[in-house]
DRENGU-689422 format. One line per 10 residues: their letters; for each residue x, y, z of N, C-alpha, C. Coordinates in steps of 0.001 Angstrom, whole numbers. Example, Ala and Ser with C-alpha at 12.3 -4.5 7.8 and 13.67 -1.06 7.14 Angstrom:
residues 2
as	13190/-5690/7800/12300/-4500/7800/13200/-3300/7800 ~ 12850/-2250/7080/13670/-1060/7140/12900/30/7870 .
end
This chain:
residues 176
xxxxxxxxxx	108079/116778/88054/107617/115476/88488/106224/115230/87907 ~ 106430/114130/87142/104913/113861/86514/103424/113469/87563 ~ 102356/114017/87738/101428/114113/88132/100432/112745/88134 ~ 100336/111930/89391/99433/110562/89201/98111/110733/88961 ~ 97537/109872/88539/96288/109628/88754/95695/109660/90149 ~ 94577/110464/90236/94364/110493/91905/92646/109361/91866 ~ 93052/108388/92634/91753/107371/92821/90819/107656/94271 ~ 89613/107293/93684/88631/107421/94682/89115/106237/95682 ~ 88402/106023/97055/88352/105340/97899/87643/104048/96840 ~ 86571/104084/96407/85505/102830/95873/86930/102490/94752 .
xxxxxxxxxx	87249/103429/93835/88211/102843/92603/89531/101729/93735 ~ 89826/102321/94775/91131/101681/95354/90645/100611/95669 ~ 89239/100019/96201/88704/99429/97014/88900/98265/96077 ~ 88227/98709/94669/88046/97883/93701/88793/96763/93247 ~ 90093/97903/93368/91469/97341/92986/92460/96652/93585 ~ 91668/96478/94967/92609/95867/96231/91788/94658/96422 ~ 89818/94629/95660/89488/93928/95702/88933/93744/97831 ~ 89060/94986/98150/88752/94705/99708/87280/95642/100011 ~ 87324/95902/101004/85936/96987/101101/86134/97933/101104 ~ 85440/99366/101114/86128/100609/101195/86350/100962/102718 .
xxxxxxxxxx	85605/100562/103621/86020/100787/104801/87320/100067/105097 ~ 87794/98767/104635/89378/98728/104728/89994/99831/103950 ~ 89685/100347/102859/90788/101088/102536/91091/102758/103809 ~ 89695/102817/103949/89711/103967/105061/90288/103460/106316 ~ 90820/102262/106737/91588/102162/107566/92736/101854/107808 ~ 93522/101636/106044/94693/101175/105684/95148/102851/105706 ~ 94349/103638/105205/94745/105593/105244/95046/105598/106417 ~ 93885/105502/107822/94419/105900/109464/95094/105309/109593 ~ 95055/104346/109321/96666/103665/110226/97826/103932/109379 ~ 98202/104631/108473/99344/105496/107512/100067/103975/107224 .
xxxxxxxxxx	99309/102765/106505/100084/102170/105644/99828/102625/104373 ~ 98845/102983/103856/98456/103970/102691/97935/105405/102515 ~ 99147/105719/101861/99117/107049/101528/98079/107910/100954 ~ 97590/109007/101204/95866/109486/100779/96163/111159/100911 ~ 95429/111319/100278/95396/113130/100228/93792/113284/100697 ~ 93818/113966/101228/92183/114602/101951/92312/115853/101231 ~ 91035/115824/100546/90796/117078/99457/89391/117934/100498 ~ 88553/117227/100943/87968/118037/102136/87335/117612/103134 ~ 86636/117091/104061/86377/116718/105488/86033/115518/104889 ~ 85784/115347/103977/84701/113811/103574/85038/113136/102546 .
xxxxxxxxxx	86107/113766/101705/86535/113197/100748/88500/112943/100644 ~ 88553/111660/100633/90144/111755/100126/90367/110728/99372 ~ 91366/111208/98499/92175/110416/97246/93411/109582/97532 ~ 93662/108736/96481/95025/108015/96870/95609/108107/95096 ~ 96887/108369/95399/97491/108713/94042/97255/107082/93432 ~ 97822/107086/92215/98111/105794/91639/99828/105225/92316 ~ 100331/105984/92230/101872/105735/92287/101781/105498/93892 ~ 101090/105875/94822/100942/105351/96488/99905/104276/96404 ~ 99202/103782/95555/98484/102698/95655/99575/101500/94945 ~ 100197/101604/94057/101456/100528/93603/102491/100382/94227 .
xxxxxxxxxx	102581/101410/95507/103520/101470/96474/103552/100617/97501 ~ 101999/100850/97818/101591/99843/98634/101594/98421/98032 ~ 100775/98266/97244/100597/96378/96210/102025/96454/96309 ~ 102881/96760/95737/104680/96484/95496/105215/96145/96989 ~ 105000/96435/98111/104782/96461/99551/104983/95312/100218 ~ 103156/95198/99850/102607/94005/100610/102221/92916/99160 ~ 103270/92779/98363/103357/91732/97264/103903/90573/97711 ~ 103238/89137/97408/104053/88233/98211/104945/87226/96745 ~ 105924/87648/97368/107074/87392/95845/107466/85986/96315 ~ 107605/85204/94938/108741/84044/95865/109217/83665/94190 .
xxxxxxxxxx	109947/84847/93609/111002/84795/92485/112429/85001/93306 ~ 113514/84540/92618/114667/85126/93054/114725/86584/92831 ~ 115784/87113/93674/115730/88669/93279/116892/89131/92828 ~ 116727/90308/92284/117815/90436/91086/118586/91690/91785 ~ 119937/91565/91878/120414/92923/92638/120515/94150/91972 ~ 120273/94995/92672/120002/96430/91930/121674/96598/91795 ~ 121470/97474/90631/122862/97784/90083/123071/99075/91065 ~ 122409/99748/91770/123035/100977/92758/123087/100561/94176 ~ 123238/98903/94214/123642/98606/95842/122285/98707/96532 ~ 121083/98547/96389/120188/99194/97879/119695/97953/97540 .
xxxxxxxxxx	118106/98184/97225/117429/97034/97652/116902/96342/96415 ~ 117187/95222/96304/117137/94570/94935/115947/94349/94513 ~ 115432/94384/93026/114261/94223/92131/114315/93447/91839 ~ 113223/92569/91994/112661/90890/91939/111640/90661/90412 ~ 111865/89977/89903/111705/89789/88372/109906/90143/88392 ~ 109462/90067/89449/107753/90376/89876/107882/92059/89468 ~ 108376/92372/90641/108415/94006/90816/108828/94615/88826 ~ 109959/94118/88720/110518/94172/87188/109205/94236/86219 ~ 108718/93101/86028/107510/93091/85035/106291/93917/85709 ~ 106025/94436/86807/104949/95423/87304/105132/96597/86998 .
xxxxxxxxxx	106315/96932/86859/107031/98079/86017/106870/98491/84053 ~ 107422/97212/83501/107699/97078/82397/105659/97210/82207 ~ 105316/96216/82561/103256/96357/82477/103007/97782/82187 ~ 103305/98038/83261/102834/99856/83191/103629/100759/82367 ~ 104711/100899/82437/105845/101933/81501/105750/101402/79859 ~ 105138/100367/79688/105375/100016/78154/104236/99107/77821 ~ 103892/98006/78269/102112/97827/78099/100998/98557/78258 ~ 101228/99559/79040/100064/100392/79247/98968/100058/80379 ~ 99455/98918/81025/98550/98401/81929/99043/98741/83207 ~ 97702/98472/84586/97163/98786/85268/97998/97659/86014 .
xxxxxxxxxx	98704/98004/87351/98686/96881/88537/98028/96670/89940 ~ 97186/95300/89623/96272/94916/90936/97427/94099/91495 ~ 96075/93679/92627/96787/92525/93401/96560/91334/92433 ~ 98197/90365/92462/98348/89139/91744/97200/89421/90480 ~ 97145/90442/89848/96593/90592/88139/97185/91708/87680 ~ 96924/91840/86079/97403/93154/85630/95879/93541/85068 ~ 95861/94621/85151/94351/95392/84283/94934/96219/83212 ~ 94017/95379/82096/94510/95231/81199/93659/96669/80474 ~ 92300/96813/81186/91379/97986/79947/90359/97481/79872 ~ 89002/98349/80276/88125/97456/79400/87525/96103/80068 .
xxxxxxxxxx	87786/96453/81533/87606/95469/82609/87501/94241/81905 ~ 89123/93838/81559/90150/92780/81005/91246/93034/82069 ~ 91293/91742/82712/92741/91198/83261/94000/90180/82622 ~ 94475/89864/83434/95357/88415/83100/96325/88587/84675 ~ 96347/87483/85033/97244/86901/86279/98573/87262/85953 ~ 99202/87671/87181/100561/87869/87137/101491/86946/86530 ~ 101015/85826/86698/101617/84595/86420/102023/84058/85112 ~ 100870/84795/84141/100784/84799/82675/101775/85817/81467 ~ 102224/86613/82490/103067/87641/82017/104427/87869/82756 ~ 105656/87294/82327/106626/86965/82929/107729/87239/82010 .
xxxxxxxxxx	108326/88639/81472/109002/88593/80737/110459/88111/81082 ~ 110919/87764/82173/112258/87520/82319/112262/86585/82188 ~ 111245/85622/82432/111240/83740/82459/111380/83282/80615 ~ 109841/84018/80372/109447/83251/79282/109659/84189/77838 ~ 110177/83693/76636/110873/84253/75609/109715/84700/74784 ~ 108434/84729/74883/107362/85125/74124/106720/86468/74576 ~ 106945/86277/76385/106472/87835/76468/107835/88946/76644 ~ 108729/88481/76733/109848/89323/76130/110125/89920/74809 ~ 109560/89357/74140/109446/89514/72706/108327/90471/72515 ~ 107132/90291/73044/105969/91039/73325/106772/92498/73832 .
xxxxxxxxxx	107527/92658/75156/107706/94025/75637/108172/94450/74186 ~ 109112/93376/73458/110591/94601/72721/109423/94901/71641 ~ 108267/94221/71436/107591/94763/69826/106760/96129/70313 ~ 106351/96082/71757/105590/97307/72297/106433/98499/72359 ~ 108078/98283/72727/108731/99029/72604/109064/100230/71680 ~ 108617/99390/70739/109175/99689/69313/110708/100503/69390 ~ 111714/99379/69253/112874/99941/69735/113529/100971/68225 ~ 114219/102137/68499/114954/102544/67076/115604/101623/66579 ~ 116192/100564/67126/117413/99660/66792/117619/98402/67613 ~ 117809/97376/67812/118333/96439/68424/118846/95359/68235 .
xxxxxxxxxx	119849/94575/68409/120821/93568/68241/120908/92716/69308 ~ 120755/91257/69078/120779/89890/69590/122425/89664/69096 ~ 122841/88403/70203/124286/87787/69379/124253/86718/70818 ~ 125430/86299/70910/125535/84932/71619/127307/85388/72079 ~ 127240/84942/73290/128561/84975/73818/129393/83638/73732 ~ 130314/83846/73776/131543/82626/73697/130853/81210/74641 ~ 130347/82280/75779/130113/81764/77459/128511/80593/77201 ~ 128266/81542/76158/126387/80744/75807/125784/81630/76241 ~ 125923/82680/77275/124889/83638/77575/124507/84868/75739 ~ 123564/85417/76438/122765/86350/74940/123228/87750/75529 .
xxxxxxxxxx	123701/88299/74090/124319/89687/74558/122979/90217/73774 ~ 122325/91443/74374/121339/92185/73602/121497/93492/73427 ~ 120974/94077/72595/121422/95514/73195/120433/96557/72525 ~ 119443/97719/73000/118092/98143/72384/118658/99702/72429 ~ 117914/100126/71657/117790/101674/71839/116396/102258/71763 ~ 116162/102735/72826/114537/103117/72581/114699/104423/73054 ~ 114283/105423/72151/114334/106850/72485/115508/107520/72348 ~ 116284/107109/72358/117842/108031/72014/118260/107213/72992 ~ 117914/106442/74429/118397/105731/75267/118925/104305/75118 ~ 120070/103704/75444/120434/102336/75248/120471/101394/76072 .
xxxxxxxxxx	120028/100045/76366/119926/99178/77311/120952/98115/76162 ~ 122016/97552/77482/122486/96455/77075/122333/95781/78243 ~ 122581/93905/77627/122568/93075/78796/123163/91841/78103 ~ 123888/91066/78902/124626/90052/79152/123926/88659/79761 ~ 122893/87723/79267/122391/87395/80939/122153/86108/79767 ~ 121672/85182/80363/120910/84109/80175/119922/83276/80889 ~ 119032/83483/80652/118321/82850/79436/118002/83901/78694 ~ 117912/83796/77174/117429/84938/76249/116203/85716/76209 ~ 115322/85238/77574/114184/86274/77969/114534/87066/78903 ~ 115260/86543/79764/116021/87673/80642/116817/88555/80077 .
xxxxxxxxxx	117865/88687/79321/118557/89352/78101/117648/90529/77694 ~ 116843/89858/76921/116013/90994/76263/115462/92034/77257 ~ 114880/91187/78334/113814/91827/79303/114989/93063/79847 ~ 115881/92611/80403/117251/93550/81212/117434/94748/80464 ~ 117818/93878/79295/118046/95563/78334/117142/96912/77603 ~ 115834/96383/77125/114721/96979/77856/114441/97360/78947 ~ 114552/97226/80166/114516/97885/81267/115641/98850/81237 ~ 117081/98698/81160/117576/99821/81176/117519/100758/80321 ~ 116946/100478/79012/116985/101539/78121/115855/102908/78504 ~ 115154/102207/79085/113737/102764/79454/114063/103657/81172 .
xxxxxx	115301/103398/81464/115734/103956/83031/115213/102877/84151 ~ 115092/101834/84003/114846/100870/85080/115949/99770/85346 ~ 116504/100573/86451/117967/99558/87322/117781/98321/87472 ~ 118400/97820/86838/118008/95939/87607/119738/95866/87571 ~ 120290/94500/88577/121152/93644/88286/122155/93757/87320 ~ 123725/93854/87755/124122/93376/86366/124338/91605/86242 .
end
């Protein structure tokens, strides 16, 4: 199991944009997860701080059903994923951190909606291979290989397409 980044109280604070004494009381009251390294000091992984933002995210996309039946991934959650696993970026609340204390709004980066930052994931991707085509139906058949792994998808509009099959190639369940 790959090993998170472990953040200070001030770094979480930063990133939640709240005070650090909220974050020391989001720890006691066990909505956020924290490791106590010794009487005075404790950490919060990265992956329990996106646990939480992913949480208490206030979505109002449709949501996309997970292909293993449980609880479905919402085109928000989707691109907070794709940000991090293949942009390289950082997720705040409603922003992405970009590096270099550089943001951009959630709002601005929408690969399932819009056909430019879909295009953006597949060039970050750098896929071994991939193929566009058009169904009888009008929907976009896509289909990527990144890593020895293959994502296909069926969907329309042709940013969703791309975005879907990139996500599965990469191991991220969405919808069929």
């Amino acid at each position: 199991m790959p090993v998170s980044k472990l953040l200070s109280v001030a770094q979480v604070s930063a990133r939640l944009q709240c005070a650090r004494s909220t974050v020391r009381k989001l720890v006691a009251d066990g909505e956020l997860r924290a490791s106590r390294i010794s009487s005075r000091t404790i950490r919060v992984s990265e992956t329990d701080l996106l646990a939480y933002i992913d949480g208490r995210a206030n979505i109002a996309v449709a949501a996309v059903p997970s292909a293993t039946g449980g609880n479905p991934i919402t085109d928000d959650q989707l691109a907070s994923s794709l940000a991090e696993r293949l942009m390289g970026w950082s997720v705040g609340p409603e922003r992405f951190l970009l590096g270099n204390r550089r943001w951009m709004p959630r709002w601005r980066f929408q690969p399932a909606q819009r056909v430019e930052d879909a295009y953006r994931l597949l060039e970050r991707a750098g896929p071994q291979e991939y193929t566009m085509d058009r169904a009888p139906d009008g929907r976009f058949l896509v289909k990527v290989r990144i890593a020895g792994r293959t994502g296909e998808a069926c969907e329309s509009p042709q940013a969703r397409a791309i975005t879907f099959a990139i996500a599965r190639a990469i191991g991220i369940e969405v919808g069929q």
